[in-house]
C-alpha positions in Angstrom: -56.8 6.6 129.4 -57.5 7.5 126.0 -56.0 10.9 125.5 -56.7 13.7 122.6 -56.1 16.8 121.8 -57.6 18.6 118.8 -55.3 21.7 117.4 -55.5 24.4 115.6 -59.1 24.7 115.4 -62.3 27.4 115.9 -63.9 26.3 118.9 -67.1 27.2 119.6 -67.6 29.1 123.2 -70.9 29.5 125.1 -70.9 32.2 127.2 -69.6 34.8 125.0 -71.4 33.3 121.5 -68.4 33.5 119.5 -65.2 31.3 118.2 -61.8 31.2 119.3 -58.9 29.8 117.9 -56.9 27.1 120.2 -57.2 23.5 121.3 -59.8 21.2 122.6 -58.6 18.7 125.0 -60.2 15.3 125.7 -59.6 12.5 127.9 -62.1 9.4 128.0 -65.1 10.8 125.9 -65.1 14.2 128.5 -63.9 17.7 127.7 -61.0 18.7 130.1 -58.9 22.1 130.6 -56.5 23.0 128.1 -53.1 21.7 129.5 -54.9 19.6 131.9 -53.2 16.6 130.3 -49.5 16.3 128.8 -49.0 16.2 125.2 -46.5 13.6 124.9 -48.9 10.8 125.6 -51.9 12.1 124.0 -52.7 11.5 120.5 -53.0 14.8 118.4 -55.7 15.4 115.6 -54.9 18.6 113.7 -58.3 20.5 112.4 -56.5 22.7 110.3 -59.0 25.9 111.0 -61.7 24.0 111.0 -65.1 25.1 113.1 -65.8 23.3 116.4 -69.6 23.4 117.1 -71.5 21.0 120.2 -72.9 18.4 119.2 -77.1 19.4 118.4 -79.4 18.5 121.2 -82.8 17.5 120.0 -85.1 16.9 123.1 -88.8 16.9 120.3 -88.0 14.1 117.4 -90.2 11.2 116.9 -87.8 9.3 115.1 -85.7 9.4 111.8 -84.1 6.8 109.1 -87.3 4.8 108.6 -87.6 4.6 112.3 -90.2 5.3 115.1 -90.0 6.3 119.0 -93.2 4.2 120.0 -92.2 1.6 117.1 -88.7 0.1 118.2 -87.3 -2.1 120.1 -83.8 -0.9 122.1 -81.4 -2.3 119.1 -83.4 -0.6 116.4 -83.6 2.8 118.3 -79.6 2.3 118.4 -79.8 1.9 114.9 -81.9 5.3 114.6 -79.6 6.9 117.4 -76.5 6.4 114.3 -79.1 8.2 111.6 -79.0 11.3 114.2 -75.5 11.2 114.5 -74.4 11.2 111.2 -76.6 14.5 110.7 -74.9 15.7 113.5 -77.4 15.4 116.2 -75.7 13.6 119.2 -78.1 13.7 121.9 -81.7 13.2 121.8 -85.0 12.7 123.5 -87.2 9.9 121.4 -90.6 11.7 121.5 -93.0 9.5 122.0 -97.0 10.2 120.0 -100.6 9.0 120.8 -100.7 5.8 120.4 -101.8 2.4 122.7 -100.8 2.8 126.1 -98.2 -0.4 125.3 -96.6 0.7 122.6 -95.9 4.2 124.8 -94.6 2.1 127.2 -92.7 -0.1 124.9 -91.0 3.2 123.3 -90.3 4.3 126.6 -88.7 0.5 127.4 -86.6 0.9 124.4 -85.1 4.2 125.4 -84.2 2.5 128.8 -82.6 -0.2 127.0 -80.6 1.7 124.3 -79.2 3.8 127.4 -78.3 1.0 128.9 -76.8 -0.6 125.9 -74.9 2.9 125.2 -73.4 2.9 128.3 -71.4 0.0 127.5 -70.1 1.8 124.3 -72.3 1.4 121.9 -72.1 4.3 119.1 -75.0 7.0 117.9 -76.3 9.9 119.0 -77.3 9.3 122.9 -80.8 8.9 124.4 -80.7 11.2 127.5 -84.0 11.1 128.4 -87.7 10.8 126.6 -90.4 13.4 125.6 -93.9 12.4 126.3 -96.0 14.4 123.8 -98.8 12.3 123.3 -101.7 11.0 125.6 -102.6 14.0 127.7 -103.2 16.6 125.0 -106.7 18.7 124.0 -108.6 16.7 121.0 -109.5 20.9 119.8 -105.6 21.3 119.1 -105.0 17.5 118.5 -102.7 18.6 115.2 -101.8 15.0 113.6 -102.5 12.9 117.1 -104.9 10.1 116.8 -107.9 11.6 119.2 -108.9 7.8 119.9 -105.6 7.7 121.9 -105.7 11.0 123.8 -106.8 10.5 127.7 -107.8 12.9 130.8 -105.2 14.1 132.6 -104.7 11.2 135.3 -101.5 12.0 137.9 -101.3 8.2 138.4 -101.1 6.8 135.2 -98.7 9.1 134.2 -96.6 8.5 137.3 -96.5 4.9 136.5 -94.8 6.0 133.3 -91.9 8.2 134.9 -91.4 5.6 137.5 -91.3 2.5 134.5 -88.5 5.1 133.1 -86.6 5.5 136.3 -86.5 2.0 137.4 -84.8 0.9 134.4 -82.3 3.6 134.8 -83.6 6.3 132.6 -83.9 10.2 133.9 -84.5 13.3 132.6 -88.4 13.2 131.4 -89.9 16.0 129.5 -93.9 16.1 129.1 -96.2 18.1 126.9 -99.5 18.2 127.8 -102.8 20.7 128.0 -103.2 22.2 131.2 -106.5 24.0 130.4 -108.0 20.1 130.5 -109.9 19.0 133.9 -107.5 18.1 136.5 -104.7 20.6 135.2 -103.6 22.0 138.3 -102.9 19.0 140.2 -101.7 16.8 137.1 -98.8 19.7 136.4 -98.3 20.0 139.7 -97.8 16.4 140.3 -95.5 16.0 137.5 -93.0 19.0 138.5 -92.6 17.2 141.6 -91.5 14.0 140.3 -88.6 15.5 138.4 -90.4 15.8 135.0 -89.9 19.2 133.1 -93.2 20.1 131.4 -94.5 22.1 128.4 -97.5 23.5 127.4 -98.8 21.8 123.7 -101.6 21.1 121.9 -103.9 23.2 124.0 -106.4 25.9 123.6 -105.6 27.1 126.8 -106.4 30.8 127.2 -103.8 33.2 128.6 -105.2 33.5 131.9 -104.8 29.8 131.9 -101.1 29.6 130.6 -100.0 32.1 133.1 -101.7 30.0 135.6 -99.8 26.8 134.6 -96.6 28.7 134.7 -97.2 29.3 138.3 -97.9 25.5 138.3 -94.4 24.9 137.5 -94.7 25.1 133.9 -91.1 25.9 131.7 -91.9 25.6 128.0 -94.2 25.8 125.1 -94.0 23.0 122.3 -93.9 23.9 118.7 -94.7 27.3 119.5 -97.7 28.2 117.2 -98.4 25.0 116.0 -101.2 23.0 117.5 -102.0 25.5 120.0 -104.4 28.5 120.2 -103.3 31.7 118.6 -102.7 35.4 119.6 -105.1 38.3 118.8 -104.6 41.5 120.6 -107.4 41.1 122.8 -106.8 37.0 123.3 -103.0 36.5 123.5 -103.6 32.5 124.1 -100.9 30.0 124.4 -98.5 31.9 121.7 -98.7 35.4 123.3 -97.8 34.0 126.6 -95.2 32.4 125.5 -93.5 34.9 123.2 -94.2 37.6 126.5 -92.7 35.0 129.1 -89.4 33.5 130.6 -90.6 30.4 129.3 -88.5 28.4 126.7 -90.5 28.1 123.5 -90.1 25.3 120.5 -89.6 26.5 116.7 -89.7 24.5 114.0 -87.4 25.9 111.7 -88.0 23.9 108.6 -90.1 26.6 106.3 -92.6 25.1 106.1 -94.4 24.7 109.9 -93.5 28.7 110.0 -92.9 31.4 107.5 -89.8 32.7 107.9 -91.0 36.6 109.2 -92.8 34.6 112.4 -89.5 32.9 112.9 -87.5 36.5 112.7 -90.0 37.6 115.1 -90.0 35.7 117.3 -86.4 35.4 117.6 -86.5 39.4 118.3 -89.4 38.6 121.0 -87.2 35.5 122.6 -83.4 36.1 121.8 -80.7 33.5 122.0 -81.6 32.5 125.6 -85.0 31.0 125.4 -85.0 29.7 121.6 -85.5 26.0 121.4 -85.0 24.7 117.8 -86.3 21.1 117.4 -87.2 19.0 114.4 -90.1 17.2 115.1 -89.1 14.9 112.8 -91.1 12.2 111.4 -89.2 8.8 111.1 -88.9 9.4 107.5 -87.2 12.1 108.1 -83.5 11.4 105.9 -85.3 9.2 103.5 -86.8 10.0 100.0 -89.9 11.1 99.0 -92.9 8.6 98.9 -95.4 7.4 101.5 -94.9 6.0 105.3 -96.5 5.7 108.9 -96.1 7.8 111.7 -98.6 7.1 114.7 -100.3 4.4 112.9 -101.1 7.1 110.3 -100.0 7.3 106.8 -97.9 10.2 105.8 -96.6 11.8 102.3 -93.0 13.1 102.5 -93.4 15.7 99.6 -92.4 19.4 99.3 -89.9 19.7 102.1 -92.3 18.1 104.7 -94.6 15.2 106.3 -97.9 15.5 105.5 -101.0 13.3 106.7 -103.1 12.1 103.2 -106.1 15.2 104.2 -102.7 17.7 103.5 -102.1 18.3 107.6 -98.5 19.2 108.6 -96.9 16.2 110.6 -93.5 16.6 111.3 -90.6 17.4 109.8 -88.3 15.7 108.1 -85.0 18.0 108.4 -82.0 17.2 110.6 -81.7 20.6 113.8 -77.9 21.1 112.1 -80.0 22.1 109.2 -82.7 24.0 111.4 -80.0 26.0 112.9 -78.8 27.1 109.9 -81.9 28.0 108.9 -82.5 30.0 111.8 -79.5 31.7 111.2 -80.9 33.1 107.7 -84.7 33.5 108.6 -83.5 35.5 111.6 -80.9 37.6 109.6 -78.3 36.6 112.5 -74.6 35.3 112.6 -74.4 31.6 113.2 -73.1 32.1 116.6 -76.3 33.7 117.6 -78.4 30.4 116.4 -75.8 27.8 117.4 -77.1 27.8 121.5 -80.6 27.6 120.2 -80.1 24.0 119.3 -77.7 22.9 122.0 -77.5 24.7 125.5 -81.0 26.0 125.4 -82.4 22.4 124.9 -80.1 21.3 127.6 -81.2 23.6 130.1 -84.7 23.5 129.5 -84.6 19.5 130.1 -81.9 19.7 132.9 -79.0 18.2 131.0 -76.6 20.9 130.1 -74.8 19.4 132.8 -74.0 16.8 130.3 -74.4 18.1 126.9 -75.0 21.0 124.7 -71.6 22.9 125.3 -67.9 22.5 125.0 -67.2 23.1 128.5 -65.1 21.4 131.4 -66.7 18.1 132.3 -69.1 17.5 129.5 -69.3 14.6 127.1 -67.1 15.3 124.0 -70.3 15.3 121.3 -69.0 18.0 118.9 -69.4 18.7 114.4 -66.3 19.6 112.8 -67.6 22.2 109.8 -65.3 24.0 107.3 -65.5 27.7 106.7 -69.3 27.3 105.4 -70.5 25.5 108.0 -70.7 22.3 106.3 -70.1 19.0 108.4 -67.0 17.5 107.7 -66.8 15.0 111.0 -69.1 14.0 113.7 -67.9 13.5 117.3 -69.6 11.5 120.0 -67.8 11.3 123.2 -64.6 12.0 121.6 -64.8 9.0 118.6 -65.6 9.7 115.0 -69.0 9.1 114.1 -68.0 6.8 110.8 
């Protein structure tokens, strides 16, 4: 057994959203009990004071490091899954966009694979399931989408896709989709029942129609306000209902995809419980400025952002450790406050915080080591030093 136990640190606790000083115990890659293994043959790290954070959970992320959901094979997405890693992500959903029906199900091949291949100890952030957001989307609200790609909604095909996941060994699948289009109530439906968690993006649903998907079995909203129609005091649409629900709702928390007041806002509407940070990140995100592909478009990583060449926002090209902190001072709230908004609140709303996305008893040991700013000093997946 491989036996650790990290001393004299600040560890990060869930349930009551602040630190406490002590140890965290570890014993093959999982978190166990304090005490539940003896110190003499364990080895000891000391953190000196350091901050103990989870390990960020981004479930919306198209790729990063120069590489692409839909555009990799399994060895190169472990290659991107290390990019994450180092930035302090450790789990993640590869998010697939509109593109050929092959290459979606290559990208969702690859994520099978990588799995797989991660199982058997490979290194990186981990691919715990995969985010459909492409295909099934309204052409009104398309955003940066190639409309030659989007499809009806069709409970079939998209059954073929889950089941092409599951019988390579994948789970957890998370789908946005427009639920206004023909067919909504019986595609949604459909889904739910097959496992698959599903959000409501790039529509121009009307409330009356969001509230109607939630009773479908709707849980989210992606990228709440972008791509989707807006709120007006006589037309809430897809925002108001989601800022007024249960429902878990994306932010982008970059700058740039929402001024910093809406993000304050809405984390007075939503709180700490139903915040989901994500990047959205382009696959140029942690590379320089210049010009790249995303979705068989060109892009222009300028000015914080991803931009298609008519100026349109697509993706981002921050790291969620960054859009925490970021949430932290658009919000005008303590770090502990943002913190579950990139890890347990992901978790939950795709069913792994089982897993992942807090420091508790039985989870994988994916955990950041930051100093007294918050800065990363040392990454952690399943208990080994991300080098």
């Amino acid at each position: 057994m491989n036996r650790i136990i990290f001393e004299n640190a600040k560890i990060y606790d869930t349930a009551s959203r602040s630190f406490r000083t002590g140890e965290l115990t570890v014993c093959d890659g999982f978190i166990v009990m304090n005490g539940g293994i003896s110190g003499r043959d364990a080895e000891h790290i000391a953190l000196g004071g350091a901050y103990v954070i989870p390990g960020m959970v981004d479930v919306h992320t198209h790729g990063r490091g120069g590489f692409e959901s839909t555009e990799v094979d399994a060895g190169d997405m472990i290659k991107m899954a290390r990019t994450y890693a180092k930035a302090g992500t450790t789990s993640f959903f590869p998010t697939m966009m509109s593109v050929p029906f092959d290459r979606l199900e290559a990208g969702i091949d690859a994520a099978a694979g990588a799995m797989k291949m991660q199982a058997g100890g490979m290194d990186g952030a981990r691919v715990i399931g995969v985010h459909l957001e492409g295909r099934y989307l309204n052409v009104k609200k398309k955003g940066a989408h190639n409309p030659d790609y989007l499809k009806p909604l069709d409970q079939n095909e998209f059954s073929g896709l889950v089941k092409r996941f599951a019988s390579q060994g994948g789970k957890r699948f998370h789908l946005t989709c427009a639920p206004e289009l023909n067919n909504g109530e019986n595609f949604v439906k459909s889904a739910v029942a097959e496992g698959v968690t599903v959000s409501i993006g790039h529509s121009n649903a009307t409330a009356e129609e969001c509230e109607k998907a939630l009773g479908w079995g709707v849980t989210g909203f992606t990228h709440l306000y972008n791509a989707m129609s807006a709120m007006s005091h006589r037309e809430p649409g897809c925002v108001g209902v989601g800022l007024a629900s249960d429902a878990y709702c994306e932010l982008i928390c970059d700058g740039r995809h929402i001024d910093p007041v809406v993000v304050r806002a809405t984390y007075r509407a939503k709180g700490s419980d139903k915040l989901v940070l994500i990047t959205d990140s382009a696959p140029s995100a942690g590379l320089p400025e210049g010009r790249y592909t995303m979705g068989g478009a060109e892009i222009l990583v300028g000015n914080g952002a991803a931009y298609l060449l008519d100026g349109t926002l697509t993706g981002s090209i921050i790291d969620l450790y960054t859009g925490m902190r970021n949430l932290a001072k658009f919000a005008g709230i303590p770090i502990e406050d943002a913190i579950p908004c990139a890890t347990i609140n992901p978790a939950k709303m795709v069913g792994a915080d089982d897993e992942v996305g807090s420091l508790e008893f039985g989870r994988r040991a994916d955990f950041i080591v930051a100093d007294e700013n918050h800065d990363i000093k040392q990454v952690y997946v399943g208990g080994k030093i991300v080098e």
